[in-house]
PASEBA-1860 file (N, C-alpha, C; in nm, 3 decimals):
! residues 79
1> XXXXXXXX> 21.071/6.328/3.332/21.059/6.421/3.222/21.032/6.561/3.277 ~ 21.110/6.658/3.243/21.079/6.806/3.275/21.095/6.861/3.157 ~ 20.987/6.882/3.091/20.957/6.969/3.015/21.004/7.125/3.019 ~ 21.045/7.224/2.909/21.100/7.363/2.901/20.959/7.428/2.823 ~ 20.885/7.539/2.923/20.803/7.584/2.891/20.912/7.667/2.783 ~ 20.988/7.759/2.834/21.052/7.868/2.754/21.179/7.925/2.839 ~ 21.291/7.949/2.787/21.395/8.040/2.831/21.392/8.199/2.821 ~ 21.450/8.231/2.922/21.463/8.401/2.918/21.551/8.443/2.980
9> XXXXXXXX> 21.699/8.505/2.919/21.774/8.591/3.010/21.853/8.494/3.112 ~ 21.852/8.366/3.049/21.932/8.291/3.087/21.869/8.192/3.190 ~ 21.749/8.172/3.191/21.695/8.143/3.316/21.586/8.021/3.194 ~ 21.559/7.904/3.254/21.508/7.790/3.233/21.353/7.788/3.298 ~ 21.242/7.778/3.243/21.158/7.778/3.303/21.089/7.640/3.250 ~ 21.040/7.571/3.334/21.011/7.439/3.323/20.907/7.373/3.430 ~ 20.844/7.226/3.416/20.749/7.171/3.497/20.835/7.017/3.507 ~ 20.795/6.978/3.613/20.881/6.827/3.650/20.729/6.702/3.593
17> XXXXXXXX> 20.713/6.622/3.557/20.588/6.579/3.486/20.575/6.500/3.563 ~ 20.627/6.488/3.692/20.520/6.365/3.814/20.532/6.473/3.923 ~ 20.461/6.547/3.974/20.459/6.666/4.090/20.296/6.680/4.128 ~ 20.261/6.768/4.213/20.159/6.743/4.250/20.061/6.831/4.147 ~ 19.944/6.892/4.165/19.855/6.884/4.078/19.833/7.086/4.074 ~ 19.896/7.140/4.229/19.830/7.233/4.214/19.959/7.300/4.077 ~ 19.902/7.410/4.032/19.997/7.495/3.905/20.134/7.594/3.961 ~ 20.222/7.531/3.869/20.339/7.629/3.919/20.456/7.589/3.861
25> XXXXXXXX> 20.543/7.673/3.869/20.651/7.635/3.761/20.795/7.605/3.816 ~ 20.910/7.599/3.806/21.043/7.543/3.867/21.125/7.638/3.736 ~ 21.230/7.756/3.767/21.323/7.788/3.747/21.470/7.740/3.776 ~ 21.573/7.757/3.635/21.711/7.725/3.690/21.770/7.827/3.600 ~ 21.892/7.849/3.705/22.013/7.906/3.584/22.108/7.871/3.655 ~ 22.217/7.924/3.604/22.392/7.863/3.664/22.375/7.909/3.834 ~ 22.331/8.057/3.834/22.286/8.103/3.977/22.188/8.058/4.057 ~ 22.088/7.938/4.036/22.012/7.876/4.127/21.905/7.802/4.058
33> XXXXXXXX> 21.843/7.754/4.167/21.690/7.731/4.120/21.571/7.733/4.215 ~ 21.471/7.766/4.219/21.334/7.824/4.276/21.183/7.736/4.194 ~ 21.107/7.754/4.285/20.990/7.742/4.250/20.893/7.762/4.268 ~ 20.778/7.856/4.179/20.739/7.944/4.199/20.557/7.876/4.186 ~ 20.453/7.886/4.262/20.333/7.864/4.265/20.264/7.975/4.177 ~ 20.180/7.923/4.087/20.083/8.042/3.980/19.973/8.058/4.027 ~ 19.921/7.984/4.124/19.739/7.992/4.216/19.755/7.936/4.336 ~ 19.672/8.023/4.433/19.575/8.136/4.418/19.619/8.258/4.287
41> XXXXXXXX> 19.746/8.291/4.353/19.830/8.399/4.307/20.022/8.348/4.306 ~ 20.049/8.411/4.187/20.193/8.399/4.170/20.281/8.410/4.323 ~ 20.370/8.332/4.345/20.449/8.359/4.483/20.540/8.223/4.490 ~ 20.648/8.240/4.551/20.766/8.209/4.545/20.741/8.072/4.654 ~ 20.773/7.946/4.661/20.746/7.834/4.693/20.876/7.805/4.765 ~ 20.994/7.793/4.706/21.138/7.760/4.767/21.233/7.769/4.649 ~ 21.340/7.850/4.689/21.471/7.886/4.651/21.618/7.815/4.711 ~ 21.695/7.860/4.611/21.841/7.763/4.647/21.954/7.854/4.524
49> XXXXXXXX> 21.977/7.947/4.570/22.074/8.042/4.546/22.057/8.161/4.474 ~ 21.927/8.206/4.442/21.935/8.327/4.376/21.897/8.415/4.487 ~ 21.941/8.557/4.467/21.964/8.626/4.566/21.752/8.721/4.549 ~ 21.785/8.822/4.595/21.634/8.893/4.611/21.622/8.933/4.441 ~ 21.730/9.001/4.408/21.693/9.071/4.306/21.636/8.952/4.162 ~ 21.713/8.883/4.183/21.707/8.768/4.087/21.553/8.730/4.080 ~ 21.575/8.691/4.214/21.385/8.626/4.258/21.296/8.779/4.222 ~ 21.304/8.859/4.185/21.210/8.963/4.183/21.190/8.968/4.047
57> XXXXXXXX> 21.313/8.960/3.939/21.334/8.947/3.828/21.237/8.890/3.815 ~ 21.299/8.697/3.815/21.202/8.582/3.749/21.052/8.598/3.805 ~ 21.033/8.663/3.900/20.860/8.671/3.929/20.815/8.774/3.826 ~ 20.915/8.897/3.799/20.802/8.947/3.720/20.818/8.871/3.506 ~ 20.922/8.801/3.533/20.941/8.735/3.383/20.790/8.645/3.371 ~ 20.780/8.539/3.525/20.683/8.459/3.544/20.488/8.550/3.511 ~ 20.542/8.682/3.569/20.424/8.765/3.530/20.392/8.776/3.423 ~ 20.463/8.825/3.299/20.444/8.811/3.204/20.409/8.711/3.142
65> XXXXXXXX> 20.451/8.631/3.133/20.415/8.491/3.046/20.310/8.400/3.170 ~ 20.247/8.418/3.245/20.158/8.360/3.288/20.061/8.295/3.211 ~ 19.974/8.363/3.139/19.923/8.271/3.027/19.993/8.150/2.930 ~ 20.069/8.159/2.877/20.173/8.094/2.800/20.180/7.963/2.910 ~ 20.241/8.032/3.047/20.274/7.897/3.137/20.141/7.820/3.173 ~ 20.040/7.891/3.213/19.945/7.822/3.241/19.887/7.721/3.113 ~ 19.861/7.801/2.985/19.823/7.728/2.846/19.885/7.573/2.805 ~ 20.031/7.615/2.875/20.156/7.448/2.892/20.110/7.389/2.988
73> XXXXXXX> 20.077/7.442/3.113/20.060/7.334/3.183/19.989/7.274/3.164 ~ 19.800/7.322/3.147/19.714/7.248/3.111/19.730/7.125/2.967 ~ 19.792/7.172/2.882/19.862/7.092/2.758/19.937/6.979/2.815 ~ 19.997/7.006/2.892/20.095/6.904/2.949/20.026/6.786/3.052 ~ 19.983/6.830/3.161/19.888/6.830/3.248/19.750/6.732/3.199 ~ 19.742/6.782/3.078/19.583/6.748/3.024/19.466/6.786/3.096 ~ 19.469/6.882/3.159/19.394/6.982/3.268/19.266/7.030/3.230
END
């Protein structure tokens, strides 16, 4: 089960529901997919085809909605 926190700009933001425990989220679009750690601090985990700008994009999309993502995970999570 991978749950869709929310879409933006074409980009899928989502959690895989058997992964490990620390917080962080997994992006896709037709141009790739990445995954991005929310603690300590937001930062980029591993990528597979989006170029810099892309990845700079979805980090600051991920900035924004940080609360929102974190509020799902724990919901999801049961945290």
């Amino acid at each position: 089960m991978s749950p869709t926190v929310f879409r933006h700009k074409g980009y899928r933001f989502f959690f895989f529901s058997r992964e490990e425990n620390r917080m962080h989220i997994h992006v896709y679009s037709a141009e790739g997919e990445a995954k991005f750690w929310l603690e300590p601090v937001i930062a980029l985990e591993n990528n597979y085809g989006f170029n810099i700008h892309q990845l700079r994009e979805i980090q600051k999309i991920i900035e924004e909605h940080k609360d929102e993502i974190e509020k799902s995970w724990k919901k999801h999570f049961k945290r």
